[in-house]
C-alpha positions as CSV (number, residue, x, y, z in Angstrom):
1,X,4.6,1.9,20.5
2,X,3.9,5.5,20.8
3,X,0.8,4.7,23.3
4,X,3.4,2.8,25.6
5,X,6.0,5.3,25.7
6,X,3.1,8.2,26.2
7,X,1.6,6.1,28.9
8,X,4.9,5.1,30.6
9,X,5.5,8.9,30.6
10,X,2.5,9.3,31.8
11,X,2.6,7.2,34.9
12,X,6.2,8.4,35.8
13,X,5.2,11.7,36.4
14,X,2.2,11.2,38.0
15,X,4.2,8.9,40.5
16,X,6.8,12.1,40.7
17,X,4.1,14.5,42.0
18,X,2.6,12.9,45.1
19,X,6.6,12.6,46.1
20,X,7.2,16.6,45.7
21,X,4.6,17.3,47.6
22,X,5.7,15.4,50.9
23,X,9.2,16.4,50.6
24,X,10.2,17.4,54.3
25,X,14.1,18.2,55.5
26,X,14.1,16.6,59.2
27,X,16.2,17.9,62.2
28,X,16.9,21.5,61.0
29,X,18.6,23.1,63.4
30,X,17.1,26.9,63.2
31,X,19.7,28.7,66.2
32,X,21.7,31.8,65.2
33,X,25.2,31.1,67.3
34,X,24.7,35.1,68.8
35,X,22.1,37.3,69.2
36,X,21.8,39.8,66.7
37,X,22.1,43.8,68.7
38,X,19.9,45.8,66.4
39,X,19.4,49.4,66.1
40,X,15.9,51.0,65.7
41,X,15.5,53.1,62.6
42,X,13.7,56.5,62.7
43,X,10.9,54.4,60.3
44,X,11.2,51.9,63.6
45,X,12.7,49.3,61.6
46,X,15.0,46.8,62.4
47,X,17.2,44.9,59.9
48,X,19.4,42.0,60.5
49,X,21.8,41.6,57.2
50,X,23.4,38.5,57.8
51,X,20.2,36.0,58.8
52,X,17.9,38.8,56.0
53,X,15.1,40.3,58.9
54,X,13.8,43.0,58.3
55,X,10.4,44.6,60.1
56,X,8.8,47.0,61.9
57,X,9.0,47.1,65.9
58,X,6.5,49.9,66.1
59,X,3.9,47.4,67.4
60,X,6.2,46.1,69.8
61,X,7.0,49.2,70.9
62,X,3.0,50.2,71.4
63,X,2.9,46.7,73.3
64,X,5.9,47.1,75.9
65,X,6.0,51.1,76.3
66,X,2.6,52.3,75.0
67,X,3.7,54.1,72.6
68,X,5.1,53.1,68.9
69,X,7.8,55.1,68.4
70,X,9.6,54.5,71.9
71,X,11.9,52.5,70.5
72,X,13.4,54.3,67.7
73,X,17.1,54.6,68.1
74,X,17.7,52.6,70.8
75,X,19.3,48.7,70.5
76,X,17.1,45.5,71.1
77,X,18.5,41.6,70.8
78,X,17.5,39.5,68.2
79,X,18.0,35.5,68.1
80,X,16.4,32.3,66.6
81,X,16.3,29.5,68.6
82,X,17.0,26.1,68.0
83,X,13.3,25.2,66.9
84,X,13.0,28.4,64.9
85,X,11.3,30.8,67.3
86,X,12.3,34.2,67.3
87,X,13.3,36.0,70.7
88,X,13.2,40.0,70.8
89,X,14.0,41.9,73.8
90,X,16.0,45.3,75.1
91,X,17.0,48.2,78.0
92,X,13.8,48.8,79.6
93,X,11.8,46.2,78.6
94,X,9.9,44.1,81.1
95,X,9.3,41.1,78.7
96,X,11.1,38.8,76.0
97,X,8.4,38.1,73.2
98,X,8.3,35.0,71.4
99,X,7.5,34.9,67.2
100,X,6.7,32.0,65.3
101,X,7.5,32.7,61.6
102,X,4.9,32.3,59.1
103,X,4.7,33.4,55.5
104,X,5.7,37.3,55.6
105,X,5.0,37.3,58.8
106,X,6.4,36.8,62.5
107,X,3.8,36.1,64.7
108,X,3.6,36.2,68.7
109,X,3.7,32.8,70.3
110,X,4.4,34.0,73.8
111,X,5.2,37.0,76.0
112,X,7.3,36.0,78.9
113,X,7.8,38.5,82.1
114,X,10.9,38.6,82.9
115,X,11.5,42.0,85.0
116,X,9.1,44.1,86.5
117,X,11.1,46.9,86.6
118,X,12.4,46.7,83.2
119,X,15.5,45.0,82.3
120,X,18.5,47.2,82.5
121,X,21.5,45.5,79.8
122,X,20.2,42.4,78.1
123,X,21.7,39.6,76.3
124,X,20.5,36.8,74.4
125,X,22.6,33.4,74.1
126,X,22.1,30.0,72.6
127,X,22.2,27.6,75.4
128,X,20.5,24.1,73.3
129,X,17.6,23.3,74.6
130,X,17.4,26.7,75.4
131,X,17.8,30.3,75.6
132,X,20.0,32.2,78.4
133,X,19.0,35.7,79.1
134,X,21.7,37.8,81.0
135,X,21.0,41.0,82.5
136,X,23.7,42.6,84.5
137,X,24.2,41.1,87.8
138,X,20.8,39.3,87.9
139,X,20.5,35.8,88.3
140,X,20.6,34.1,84.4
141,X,16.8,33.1,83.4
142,X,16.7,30.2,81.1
143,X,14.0,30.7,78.3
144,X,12.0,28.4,76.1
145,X,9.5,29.3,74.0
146,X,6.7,28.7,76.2
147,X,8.3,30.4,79.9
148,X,11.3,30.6,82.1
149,X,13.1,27.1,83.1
150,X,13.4,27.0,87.1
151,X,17.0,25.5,88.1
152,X,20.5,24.8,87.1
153,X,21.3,24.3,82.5
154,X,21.0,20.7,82.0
């Protein structure tokens, strides 16, 4: 009697691990409802309290301006899209850049030109499928994680 309980023990849990494993959550919608307006550190970090970022721009800053510690002190916008991609952008800058999140990490998917003079007062908004940058009296530029959408929100 003690064999069968062992063994029916036994074969429960080996029938419980495969099914842990393969546990996936579907349809997780990632967005942040506003972007998040961040202030540079001296230590050129950025940290976002409410969603919990926190990391270092000083590369970004060596990427867009040449020089890592341009951006300390000044504001740049923050927000998740719907998918989960991070979109990171400010005054000045002449590209949004696109970050996959990882383990630890947030790593760049894609660099999208969006001024070549720099943009001047940028905003970031959730507009499902996509996201809508605003800068000033400029036309809005509808972003994915990939490039700008051509034409009118769907």
């Amino acid at each position: 009697m003690k064999k069968l309980v062992f063994f029916g023990a036994f074969a429960a849990l080996l029938t419980m691990v495969p099914a842990c494993s393969s546990l996936r959550i579907d349809n997780v919608n990632f967005a942040w409802p506003v972007e998040s307006v961040l202030t540079v550190s001296d230590a050129n970090m950025i940290e976002e309290g409410r969603y919990i970022v926190n990391c270092s721009v000083s590369k970004i800053a060596s990427e867009e301006f040449q020089d890592s510690t341009a951006l300390r002190g000044t504001k740049v916008r923050l927000l998740r899209n719907s998918e989960g991609y991070y979109f990171l952008t400010g005054p000045k800058f002449k590209n949004v850049y696109v970050f996959t999140p990882g383990a630890g990490t947030l790593s760049l998917d894609t660099k999208i030109v969006v001024s070549q003079s720099g943009l001047r007062s940028p905003a970031l908004n959730q507009r499902s499928p996509y996201v809508e940058l605003l800068d000033g009296d400029a036309p809005v530029k509808l972003l994915t994680n990939d490039d700008i959408v051509e034409g009118k929100k769907q």
